[in-house]
C-alpha positions as CSV (number, residue, x, y, z in Angstrom):
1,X,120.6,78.5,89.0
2,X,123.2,81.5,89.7
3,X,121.5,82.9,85.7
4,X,118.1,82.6,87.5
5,X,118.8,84.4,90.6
6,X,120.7,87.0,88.7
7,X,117.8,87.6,86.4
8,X,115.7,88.3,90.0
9,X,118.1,90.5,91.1
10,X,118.2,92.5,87.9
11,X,114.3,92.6,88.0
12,X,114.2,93.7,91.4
13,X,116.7,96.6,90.4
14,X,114.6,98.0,87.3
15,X,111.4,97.7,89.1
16,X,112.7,99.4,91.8
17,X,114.6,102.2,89.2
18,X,111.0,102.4,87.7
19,X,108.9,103.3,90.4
20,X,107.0,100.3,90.6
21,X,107.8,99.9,94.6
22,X,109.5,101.7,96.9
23,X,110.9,101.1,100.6
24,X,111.0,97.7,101.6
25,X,107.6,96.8,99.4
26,X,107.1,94.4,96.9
27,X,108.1,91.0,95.8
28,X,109.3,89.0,93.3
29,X,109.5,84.9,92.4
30,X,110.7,82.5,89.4
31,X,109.7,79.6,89.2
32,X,112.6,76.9,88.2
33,X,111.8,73.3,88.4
34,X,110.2,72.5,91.9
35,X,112.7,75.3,93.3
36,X,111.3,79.0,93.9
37,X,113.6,81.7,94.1
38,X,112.0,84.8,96.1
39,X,112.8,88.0,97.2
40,X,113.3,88.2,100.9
41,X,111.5,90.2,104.0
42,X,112.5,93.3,104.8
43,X,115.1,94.0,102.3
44,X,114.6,97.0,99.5
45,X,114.4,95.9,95.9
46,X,116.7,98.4,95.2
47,X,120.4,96.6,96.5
48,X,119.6,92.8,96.3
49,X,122.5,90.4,96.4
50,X,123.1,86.8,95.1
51,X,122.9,85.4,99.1
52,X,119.5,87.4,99.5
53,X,117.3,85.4,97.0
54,X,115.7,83.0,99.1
55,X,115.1,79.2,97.5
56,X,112.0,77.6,98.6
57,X,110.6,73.9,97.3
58,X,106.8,73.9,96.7
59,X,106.0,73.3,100.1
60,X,107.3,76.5,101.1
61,X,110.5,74.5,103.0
62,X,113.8,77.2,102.8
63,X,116.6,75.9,101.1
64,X,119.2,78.3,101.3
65,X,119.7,81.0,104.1
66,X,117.6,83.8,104.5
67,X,114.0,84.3,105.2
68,X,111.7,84.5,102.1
69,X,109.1,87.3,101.6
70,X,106.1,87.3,103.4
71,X,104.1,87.0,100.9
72,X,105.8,83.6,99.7
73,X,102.4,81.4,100.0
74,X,100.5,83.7,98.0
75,X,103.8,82.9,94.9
76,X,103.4,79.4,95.4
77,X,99.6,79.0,95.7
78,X,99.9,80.8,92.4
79,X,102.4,78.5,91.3
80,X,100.9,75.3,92.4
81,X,97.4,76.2,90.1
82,X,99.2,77.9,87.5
83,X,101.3,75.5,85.9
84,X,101.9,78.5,83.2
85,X,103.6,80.5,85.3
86,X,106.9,80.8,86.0
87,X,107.3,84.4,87.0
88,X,105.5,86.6,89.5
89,X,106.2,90.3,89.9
90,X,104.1,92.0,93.1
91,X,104.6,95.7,92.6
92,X,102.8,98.8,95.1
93,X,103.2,101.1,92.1
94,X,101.4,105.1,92.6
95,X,98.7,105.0,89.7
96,X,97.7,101.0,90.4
97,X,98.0,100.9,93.9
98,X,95.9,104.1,93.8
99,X,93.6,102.3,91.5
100,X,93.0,99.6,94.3
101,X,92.4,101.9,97.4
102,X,89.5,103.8,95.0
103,X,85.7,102.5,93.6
104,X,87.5,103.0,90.3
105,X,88.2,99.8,88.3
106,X,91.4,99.7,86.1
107,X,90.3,99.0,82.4
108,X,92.2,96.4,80.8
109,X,93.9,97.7,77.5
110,X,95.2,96.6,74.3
111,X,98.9,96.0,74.7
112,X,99.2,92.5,76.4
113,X,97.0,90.6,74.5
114,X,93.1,89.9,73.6
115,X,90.5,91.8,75.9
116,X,88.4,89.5,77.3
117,X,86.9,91.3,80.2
118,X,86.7,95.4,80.2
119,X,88.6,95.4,83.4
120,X,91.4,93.9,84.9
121,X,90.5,91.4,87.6
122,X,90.3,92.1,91.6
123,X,89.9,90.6,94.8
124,X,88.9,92.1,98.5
125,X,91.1,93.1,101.1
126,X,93.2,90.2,103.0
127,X,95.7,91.1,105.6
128,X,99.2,90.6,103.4
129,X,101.3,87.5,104.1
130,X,98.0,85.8,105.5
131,X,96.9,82.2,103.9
132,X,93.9,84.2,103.0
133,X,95.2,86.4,100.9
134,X,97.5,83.6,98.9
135,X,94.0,81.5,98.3
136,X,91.9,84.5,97.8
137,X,94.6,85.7,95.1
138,X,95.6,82.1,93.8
139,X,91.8,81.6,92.9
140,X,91.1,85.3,91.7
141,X,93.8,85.4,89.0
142,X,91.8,82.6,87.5
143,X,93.3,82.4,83.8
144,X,94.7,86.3,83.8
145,X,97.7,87.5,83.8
146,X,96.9,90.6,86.7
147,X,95.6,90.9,89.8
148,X,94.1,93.9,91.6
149,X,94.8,93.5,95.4
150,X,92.2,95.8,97.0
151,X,94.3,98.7,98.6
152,X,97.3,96.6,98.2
153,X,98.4,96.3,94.6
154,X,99.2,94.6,91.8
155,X,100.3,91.2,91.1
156,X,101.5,90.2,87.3
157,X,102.0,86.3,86.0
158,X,104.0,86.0,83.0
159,X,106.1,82.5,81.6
160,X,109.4,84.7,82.3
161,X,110.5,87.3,84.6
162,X,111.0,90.2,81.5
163,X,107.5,89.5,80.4
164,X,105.9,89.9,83.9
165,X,107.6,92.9,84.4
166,X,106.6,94.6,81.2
167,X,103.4,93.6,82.3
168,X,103.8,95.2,85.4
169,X,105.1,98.2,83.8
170,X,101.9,98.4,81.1
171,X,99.3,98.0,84.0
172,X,101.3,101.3,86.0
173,X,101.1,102.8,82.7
174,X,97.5,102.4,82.3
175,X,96.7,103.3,85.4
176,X,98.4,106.6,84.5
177,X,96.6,107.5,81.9
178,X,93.2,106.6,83.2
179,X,93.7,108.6,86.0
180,X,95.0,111.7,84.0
181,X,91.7,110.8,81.9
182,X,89.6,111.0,85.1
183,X,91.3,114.0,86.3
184,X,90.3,116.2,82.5
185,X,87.0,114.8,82.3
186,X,86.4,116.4,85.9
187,X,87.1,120.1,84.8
188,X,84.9,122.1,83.0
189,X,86.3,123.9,79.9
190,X,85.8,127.9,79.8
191,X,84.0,128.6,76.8
């Protein structure tokens, strides 16, 4: 258990390091057995500490001390209809995020897979931490492994912490570089 809450930690760090969130935002969860580990409220991704991983069962009952993230039902509705899943990064990264408070969709590239839809997937607006936004997200990741949270963020699915945050790193990525795309195609060349 200590390898999988040190593996959170060290995730939390890099995403942080990265960009991905900043201030107090963002979450992240692994899956181990019928115990969750989750980041906790309030508490930058930046510093985290073995006692502030919070454990959860899938009921959402706190095993350990702490208080989990607010956005806890939204991991474990996740968890409980994705039996694939063991890892959940939530990131509020510039380019995505930016993505999701815009009537631009983010295209889904090659890097992560076989395309199956041109763009990634997304869901309306629901208050964060509310049950509505864990169903409405539970149910619109359907089979994918990203999320677009309507000016909220991002959430990435993956079978292992690593892999969800490469993910997470790819989408940012893209995001970038549709935006810089946007951006050129908007200025006339001087002939």
């Amino acid at each position: 258990m200590k390898k999988n809450i040190a593996e959170i930690i060290s995730v939390s760090n890099e995403i942080y390091n990265k960009g991905l969130v900043s201030g107090k935002a963002g979450n992240i969860s692994a899956k181990f057995g019928e115990v969750v580990g989750i980041t906790p409220t309030l508490k930058s991704l930046s510093n985290l500490s073995q006692k502030d991983i919070v454990l959860v069962n899938m009921d959402g009952e706190v095993l350990t001390k702490g208080k989990p993230s607010s956005e806890v039902n939204m991991h474990l509705e996740i968890y409980k209809k994705r039996p694939d899943v063991k890892a959940i990064v939530h990131t509020h990264s510039p380019y995505a995020t930016g993505f999701s408070f815009s009537d631009k969709r983010l295209k889904r590239l090659e890097g992560f897979g076989a395309i199956k839809k041109p763009y990634l997937s997304s869901i309306d607006y629901e208050k964060p931490g509310s049950d509505e936004l864990a169903k409405s997200a539970s149910e619109g990741l359907g089979d994918e492994d990203v999320l677009v949270l309507k000016n909220h963020g991002v959430i990435c699915v993956a079978d292992g912490l690593k892999e969800a945050m490469s993910l997470a790193v790819f989408v940012e990525e893209t995001a970038k570089t549709q935006f810089i795309t946007l951006m050129l195609n908007s200025v006339e060349d001087d002939d």
